[in-house]
mmCIF file of the N, C-alpha and C atoms, coordinates in Angstrom:
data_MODEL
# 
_entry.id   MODEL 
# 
loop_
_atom_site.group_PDB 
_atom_site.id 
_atom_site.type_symbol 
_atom_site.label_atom_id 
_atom_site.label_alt_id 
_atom_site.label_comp_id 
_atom_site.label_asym_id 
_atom_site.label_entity_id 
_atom_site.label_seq_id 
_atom_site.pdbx_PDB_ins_code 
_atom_site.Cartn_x 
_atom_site.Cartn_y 
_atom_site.Cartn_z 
_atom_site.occupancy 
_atom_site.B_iso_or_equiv 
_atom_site.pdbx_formal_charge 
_atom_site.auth_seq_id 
_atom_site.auth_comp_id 
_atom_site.auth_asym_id 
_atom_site.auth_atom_id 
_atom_site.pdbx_PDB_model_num 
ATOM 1   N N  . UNK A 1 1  ? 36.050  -6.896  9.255  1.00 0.00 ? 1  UNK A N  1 
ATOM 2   C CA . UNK A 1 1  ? 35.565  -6.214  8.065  1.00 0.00 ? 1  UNK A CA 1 
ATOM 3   C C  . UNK A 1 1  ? 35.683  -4.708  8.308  1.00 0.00 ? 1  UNK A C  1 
ATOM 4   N N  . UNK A 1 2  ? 36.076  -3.875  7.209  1.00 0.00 ? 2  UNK A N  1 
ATOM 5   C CA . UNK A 1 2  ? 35.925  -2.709  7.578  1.00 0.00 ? 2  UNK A CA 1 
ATOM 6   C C  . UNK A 1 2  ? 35.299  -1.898  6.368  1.00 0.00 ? 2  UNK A C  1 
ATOM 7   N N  . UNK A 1 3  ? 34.540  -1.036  7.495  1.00 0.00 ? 3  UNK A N  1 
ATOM 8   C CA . UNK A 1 3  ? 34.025  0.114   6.268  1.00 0.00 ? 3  UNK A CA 1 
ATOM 9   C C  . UNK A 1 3  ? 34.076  1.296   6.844  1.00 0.00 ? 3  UNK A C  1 
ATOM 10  N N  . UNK A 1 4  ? 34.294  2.388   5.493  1.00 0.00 ? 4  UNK A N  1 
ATOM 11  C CA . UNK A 1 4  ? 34.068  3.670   5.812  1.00 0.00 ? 4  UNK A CA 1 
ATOM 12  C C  . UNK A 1 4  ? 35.817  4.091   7.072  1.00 0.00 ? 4  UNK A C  1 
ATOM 13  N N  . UNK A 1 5  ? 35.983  3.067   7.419  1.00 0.00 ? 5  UNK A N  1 
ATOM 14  C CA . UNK A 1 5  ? 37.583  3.377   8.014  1.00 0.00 ? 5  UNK A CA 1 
ATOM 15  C C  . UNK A 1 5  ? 36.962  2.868   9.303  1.00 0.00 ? 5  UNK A C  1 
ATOM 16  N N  . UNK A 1 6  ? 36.309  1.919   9.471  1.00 0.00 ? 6  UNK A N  1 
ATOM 17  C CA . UNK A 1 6  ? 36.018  1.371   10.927 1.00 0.00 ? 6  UNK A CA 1 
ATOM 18  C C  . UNK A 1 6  ? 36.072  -0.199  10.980 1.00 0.00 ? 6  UNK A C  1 
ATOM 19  N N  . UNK A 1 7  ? 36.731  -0.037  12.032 1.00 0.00 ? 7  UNK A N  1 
ATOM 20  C CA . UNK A 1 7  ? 36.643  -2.098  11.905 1.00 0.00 ? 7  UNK A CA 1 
ATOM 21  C C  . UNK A 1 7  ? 35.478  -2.614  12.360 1.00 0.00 ? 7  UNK A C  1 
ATOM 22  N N  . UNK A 1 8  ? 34.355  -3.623  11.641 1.00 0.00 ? 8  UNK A N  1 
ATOM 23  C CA . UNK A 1 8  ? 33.204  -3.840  12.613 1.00 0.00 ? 8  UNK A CA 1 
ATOM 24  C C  . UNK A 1 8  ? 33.770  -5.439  12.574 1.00 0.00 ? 8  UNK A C  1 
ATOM 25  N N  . UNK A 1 9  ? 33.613  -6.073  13.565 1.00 0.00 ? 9  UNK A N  1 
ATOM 26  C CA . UNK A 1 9  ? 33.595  -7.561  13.902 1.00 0.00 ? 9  UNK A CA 1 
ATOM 27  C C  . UNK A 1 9  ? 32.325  -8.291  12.906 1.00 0.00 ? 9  UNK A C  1 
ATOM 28  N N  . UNK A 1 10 ? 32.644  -9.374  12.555 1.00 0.00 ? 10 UNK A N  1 
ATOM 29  C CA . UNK A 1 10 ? 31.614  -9.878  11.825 1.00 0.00 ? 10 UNK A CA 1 
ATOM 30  C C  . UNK A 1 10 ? 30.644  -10.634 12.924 1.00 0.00 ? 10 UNK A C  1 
ATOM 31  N N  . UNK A 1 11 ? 30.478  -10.832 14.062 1.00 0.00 ? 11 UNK A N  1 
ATOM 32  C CA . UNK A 1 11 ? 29.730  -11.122 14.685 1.00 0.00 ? 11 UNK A CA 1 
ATOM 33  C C  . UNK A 1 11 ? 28.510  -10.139 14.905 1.00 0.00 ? 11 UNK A C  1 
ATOM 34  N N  . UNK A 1 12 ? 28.904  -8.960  15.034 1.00 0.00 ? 12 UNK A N  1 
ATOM 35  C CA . UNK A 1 12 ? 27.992  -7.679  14.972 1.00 0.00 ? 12 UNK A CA 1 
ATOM 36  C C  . UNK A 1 12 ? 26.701  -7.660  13.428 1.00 0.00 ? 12 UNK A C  1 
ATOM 37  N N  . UNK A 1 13 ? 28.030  -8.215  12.562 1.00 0.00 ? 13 UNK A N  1 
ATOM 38  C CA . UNK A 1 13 ? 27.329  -7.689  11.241 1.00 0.00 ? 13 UNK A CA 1 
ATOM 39  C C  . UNK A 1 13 ? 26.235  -9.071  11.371 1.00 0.00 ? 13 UNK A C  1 
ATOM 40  N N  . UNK A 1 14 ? 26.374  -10.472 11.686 1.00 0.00 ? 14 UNK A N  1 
ATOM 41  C CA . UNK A 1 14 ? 25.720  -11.486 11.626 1.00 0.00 ? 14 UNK A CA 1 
ATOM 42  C C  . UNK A 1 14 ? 24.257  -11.043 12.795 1.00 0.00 ? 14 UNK A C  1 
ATOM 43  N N  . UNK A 1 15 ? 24.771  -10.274 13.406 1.00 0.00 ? 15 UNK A N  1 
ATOM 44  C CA . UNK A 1 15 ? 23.878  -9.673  14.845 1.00 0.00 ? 15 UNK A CA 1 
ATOM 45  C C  . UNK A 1 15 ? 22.545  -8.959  13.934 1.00 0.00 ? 15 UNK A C  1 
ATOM 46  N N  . UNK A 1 16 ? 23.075  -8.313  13.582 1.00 0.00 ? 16 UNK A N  1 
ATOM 47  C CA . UNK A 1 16 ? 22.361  -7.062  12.538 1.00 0.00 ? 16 UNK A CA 1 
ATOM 48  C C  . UNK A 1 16 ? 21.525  -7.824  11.948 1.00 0.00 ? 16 UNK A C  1 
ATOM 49  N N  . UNK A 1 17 ? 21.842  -8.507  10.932 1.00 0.00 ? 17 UNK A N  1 
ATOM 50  C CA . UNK A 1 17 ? 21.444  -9.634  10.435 1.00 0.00 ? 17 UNK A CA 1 
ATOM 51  C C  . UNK A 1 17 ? 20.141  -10.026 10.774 1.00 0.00 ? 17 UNK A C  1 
ATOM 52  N N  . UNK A 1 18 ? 20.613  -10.427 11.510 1.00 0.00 ? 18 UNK A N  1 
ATOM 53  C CA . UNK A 1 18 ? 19.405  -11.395 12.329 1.00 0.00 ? 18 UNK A CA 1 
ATOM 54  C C  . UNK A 1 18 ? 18.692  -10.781 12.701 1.00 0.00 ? 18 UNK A C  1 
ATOM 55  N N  . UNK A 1 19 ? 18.958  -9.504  13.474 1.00 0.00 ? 19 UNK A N  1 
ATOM 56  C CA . UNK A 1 19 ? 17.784  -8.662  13.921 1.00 0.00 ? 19 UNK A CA 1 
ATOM 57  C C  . UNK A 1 19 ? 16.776  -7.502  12.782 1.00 0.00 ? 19 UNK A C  1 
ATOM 58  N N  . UNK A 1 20 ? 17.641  -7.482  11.858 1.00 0.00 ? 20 UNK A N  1 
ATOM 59  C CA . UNK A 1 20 ? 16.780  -7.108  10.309 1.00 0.00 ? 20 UNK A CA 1 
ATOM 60  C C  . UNK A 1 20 ? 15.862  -7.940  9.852  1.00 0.00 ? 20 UNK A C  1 
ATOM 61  N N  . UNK A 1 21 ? 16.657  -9.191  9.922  1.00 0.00 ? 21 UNK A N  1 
ATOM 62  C CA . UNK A 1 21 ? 15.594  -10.464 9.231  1.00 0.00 ? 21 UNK A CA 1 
ATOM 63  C C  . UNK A 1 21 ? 13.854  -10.100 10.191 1.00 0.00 ? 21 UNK A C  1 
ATOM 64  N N  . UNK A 1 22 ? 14.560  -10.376 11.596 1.00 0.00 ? 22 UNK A N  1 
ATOM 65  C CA . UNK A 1 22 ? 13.030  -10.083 12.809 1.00 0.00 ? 22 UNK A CA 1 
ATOM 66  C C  . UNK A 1 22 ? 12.685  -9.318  12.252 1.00 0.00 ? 22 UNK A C  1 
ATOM 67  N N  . UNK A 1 23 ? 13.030  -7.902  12.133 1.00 0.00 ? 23 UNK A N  1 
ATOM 68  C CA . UNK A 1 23 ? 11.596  -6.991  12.173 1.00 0.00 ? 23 UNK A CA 1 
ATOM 69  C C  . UNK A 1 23 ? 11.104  -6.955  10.659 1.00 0.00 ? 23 UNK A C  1 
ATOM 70  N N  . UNK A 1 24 ? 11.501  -7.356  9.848  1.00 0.00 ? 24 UNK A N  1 
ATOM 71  C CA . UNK A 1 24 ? 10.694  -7.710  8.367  1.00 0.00 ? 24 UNK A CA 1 
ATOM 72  C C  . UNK A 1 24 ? 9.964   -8.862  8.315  1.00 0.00 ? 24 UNK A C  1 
ATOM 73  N N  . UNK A 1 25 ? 10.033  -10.052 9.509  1.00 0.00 ? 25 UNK A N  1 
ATOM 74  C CA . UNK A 1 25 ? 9.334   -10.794 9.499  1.00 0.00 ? 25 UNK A CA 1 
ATOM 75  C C  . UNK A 1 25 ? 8.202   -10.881 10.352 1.00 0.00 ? 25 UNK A C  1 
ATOM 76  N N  . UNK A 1 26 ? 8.398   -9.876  10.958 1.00 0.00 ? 26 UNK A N  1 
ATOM 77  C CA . UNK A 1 26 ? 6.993   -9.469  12.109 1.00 0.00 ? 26 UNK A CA 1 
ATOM 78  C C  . UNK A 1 26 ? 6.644   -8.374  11.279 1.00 0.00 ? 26 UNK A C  1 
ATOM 79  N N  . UNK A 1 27 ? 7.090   -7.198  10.370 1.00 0.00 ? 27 UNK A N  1 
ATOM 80  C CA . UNK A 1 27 ? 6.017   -6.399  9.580  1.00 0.00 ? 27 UNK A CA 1 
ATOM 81  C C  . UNK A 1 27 ? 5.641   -8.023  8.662  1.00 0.00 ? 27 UNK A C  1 
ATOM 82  N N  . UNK A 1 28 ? 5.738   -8.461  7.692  1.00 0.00 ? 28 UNK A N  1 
ATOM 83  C CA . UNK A 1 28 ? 5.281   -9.406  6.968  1.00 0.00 ? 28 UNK A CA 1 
ATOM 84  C C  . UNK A 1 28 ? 4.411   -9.958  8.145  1.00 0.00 ? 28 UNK A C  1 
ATOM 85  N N  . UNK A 1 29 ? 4.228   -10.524 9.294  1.00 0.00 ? 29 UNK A N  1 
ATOM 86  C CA . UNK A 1 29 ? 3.127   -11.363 10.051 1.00 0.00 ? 29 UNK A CA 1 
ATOM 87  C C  . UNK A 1 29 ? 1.849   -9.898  10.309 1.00 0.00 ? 29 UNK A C  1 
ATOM 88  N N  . UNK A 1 30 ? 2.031   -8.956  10.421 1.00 0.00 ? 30 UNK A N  1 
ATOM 89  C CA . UNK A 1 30 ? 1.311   -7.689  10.794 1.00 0.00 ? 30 UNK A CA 1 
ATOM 90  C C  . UNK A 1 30 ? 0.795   -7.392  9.535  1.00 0.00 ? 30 UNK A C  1 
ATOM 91  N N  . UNK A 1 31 ? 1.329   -7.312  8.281  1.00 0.00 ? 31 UNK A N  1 
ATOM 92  C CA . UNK A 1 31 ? 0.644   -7.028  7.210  1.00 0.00 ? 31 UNK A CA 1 
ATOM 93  C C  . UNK A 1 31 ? -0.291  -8.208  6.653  1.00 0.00 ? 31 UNK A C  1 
ATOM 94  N N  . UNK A 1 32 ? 0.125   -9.595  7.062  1.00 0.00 ? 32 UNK A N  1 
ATOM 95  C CA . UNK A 1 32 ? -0.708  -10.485 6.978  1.00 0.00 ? 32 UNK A CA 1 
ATOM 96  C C  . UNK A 1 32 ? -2.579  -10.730 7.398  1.00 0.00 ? 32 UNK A C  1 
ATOM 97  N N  . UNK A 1 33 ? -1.865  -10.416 9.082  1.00 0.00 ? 33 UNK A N  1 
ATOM 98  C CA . UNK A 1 33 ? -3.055  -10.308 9.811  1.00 0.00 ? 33 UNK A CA 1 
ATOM 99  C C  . UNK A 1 33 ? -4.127  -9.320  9.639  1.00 0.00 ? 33 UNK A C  1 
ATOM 100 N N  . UNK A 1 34 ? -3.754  -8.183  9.510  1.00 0.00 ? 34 UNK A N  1 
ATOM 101 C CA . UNK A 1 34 ? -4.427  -7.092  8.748  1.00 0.00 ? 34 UNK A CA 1 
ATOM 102 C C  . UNK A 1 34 ? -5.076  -7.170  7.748  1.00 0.00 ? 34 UNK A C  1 
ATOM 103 N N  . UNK A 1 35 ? -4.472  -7.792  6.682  1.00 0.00 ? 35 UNK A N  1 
ATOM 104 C CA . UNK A 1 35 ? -5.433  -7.997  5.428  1.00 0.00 ? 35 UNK A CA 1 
ATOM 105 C C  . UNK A 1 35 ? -6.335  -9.180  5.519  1.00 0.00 ? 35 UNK A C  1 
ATOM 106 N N  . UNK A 1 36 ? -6.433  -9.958  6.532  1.00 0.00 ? 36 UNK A N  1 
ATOM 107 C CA . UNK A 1 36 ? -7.222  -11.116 6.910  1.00 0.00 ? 36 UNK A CA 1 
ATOM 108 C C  . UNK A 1 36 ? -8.481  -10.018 7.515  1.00 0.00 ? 36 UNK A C  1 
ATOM 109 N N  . UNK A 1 37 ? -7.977  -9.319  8.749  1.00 0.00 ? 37 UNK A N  1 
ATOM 110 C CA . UNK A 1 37 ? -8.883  -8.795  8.941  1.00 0.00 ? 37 UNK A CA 1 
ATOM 111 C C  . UNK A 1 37 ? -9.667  -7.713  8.063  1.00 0.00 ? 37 UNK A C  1 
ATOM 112 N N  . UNK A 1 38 ? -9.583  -7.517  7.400  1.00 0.00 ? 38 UNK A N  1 
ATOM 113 C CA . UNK A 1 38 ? -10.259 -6.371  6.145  1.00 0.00 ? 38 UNK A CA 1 
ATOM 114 C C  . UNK A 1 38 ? -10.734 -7.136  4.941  1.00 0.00 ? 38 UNK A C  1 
ATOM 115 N N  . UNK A 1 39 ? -10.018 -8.456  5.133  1.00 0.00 ? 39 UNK A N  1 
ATOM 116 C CA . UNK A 1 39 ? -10.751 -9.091  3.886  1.00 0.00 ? 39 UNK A CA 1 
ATOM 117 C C  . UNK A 1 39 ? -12.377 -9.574  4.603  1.00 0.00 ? 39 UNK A C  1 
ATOM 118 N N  . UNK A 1 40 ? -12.110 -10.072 6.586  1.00 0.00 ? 40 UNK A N  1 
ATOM 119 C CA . UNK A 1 40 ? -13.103 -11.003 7.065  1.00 0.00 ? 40 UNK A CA 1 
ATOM 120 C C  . UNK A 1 40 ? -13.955 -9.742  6.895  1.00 0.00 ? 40 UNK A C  1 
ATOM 121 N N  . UNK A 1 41 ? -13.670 -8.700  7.086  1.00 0.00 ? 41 UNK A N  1 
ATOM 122 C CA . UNK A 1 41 ? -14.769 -7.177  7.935  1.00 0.00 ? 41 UNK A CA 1 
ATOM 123 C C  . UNK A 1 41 ? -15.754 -6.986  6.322  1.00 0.00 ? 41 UNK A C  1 
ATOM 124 N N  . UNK A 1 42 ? -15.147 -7.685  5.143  1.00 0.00 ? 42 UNK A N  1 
ATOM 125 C CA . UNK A 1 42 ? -15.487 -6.936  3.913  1.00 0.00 ? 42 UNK A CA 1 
ATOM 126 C C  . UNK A 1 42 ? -17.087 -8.288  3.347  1.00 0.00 ? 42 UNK A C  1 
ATOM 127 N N  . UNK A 1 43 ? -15.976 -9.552  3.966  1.00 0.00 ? 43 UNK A N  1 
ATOM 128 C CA . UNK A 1 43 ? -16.765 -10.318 3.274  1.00 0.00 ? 43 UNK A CA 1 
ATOM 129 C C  . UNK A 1 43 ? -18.149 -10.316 4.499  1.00 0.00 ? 43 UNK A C  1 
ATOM 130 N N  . UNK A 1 44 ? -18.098 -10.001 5.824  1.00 0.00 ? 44 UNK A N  1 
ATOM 131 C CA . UNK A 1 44 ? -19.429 -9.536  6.586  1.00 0.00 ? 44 UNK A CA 1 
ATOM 132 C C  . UNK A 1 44 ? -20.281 -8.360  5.789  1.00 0.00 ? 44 UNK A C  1 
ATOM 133 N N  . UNK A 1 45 ? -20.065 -7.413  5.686  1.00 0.00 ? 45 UNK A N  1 
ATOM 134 C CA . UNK A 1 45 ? -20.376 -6.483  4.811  1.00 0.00 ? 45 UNK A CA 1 
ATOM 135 C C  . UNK A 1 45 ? -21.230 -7.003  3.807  1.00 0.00 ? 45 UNK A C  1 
ATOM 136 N N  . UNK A 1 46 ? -20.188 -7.825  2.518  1.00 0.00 ? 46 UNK A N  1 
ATOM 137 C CA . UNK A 1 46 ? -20.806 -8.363  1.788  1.00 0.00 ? 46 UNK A CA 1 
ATOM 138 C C  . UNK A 1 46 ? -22.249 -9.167  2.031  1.00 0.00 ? 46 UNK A C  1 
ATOM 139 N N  . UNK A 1 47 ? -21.983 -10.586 2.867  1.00 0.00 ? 47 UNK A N  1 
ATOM 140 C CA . UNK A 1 47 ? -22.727 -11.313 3.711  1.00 0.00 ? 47 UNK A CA 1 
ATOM 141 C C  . UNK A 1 47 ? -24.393 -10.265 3.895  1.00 0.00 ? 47 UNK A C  1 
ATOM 142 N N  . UNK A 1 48 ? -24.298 -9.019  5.076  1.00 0.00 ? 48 UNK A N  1 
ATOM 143 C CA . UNK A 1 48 ? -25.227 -8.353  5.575  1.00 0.00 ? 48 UNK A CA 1 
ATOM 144 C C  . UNK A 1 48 ? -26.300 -7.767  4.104  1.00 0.00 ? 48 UNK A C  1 
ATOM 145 N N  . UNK A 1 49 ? -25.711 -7.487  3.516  1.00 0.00 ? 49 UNK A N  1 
ATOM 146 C CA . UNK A 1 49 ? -25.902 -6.808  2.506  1.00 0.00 ? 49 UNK A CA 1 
ATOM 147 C C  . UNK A 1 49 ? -26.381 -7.763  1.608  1.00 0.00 ? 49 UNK A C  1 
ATOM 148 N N  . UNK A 1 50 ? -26.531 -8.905  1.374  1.00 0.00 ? 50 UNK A N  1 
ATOM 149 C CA . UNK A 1 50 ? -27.063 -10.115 0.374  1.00 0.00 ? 50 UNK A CA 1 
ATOM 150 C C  . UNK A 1 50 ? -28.520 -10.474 1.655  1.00 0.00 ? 50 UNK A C  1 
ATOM 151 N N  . UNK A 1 51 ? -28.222 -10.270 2.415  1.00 0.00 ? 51 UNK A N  1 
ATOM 152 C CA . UNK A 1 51 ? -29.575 -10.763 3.586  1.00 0.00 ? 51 UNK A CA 1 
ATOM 153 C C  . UNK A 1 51 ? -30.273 -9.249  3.422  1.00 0.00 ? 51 UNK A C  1 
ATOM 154 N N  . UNK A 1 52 ? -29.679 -8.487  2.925  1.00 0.00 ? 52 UNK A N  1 
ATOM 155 C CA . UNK A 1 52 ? -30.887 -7.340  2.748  1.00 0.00 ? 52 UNK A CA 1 
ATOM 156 C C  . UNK A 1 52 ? -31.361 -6.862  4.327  1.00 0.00 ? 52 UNK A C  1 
ATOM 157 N N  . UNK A 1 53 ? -29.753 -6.433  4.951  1.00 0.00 ? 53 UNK A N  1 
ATOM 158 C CA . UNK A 1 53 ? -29.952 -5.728  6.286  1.00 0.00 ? 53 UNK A CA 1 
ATOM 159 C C  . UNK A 1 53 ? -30.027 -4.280  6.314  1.00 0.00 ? 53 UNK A C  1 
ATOM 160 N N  . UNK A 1 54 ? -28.806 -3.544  4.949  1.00 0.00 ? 54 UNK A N  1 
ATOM 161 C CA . UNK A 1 54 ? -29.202 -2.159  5.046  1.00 0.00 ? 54 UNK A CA 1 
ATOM 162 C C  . UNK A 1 54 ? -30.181 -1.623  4.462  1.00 0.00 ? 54 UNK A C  1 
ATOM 163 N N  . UNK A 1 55 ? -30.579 -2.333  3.332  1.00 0.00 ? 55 UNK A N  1 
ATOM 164 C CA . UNK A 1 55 ? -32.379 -2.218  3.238  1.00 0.00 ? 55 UNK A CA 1 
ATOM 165 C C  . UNK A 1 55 ? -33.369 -1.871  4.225  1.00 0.00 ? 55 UNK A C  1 
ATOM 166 N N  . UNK A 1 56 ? -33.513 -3.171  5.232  1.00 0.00 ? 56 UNK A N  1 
ATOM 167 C CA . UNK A 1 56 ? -34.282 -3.344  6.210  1.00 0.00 ? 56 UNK A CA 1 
ATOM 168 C C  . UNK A 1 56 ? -33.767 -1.907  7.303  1.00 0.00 ? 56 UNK A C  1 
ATOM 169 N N  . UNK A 1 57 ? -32.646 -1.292  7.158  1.00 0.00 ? 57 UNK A N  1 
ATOM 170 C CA . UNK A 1 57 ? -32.098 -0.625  8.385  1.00 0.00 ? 57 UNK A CA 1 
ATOM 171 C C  . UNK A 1 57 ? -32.317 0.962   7.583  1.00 0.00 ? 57 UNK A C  1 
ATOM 172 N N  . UNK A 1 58 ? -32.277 1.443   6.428  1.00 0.00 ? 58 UNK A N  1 
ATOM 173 C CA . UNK A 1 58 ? -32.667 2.561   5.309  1.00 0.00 ? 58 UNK A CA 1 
ATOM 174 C C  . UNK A 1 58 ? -34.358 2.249   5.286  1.00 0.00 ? 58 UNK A C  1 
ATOM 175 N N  . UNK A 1 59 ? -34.788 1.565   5.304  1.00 0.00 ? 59 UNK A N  1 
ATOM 176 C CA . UNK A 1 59 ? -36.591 1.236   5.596  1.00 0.00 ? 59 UNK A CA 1 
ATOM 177 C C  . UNK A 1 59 ? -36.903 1.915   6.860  1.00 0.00 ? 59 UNK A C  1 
ATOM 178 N N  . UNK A 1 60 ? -35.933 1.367   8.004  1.00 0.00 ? 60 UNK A N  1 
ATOM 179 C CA . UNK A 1 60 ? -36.349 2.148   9.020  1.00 0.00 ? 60 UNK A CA 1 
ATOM 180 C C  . UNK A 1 60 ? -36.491 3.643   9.412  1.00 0.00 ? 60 UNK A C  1 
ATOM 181 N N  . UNK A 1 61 ? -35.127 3.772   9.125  1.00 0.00 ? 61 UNK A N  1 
ATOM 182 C CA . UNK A 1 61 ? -35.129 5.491   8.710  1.00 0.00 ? 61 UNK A CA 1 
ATOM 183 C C  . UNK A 1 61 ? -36.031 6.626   8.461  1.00 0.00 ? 61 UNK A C  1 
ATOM 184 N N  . UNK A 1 62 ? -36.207 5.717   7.325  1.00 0.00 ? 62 UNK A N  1 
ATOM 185 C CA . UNK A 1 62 ? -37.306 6.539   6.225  1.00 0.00 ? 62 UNK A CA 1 
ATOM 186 C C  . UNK A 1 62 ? -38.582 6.693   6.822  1.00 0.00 ? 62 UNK A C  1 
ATOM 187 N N  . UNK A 1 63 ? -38.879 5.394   7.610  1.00 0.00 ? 63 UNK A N  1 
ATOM 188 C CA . UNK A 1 63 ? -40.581 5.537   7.834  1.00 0.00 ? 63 UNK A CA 1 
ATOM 189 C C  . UNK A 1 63 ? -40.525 6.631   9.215  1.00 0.00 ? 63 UNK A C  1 
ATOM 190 N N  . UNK A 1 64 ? -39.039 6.919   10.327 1.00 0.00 ? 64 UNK A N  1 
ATOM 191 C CA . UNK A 1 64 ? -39.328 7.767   10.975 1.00 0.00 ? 64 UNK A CA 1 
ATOM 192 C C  . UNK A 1 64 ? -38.987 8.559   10.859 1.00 0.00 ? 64 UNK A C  1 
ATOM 193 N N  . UNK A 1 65 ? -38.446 9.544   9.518  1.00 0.00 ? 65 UNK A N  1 
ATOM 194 C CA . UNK A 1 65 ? -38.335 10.616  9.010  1.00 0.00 ? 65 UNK A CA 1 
ATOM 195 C C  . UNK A 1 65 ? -39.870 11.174  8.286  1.00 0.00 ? 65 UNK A C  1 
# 
């Protein structure tokens, strides 16, 4: 195959290939994991906050201010 006035072997271009496919499929596994973790960190948050912890932890505060 040639481009631009260069001959590239199509084994190279199948090379490429493959190694493009990898790193879009490890960002896609990294962007995955990430939003797992920010969804788990959000729904704790949520969780703490229905048990009425930053209440209890803004109560404290206050009474030693």
């Amino acid at each position: 195959m040639e481009i631009i006035g260069f001959q590239i072997p199509l084994g190279i271009l199948f090379l490429i290939g493959i190694l493009v496919v990898f790193i879009i499929w490890k960002l896609i596994k990294f962007a995955i994991k990430f939003l797992i973790i920010i969804v788990v960190f959000f729904l704790i948050l949520f969780g703490l906050d229905i048990l009425g912890v930053f209440d209890f932890i803004s109560g404290l505060f206050s009474s030693i201010i």
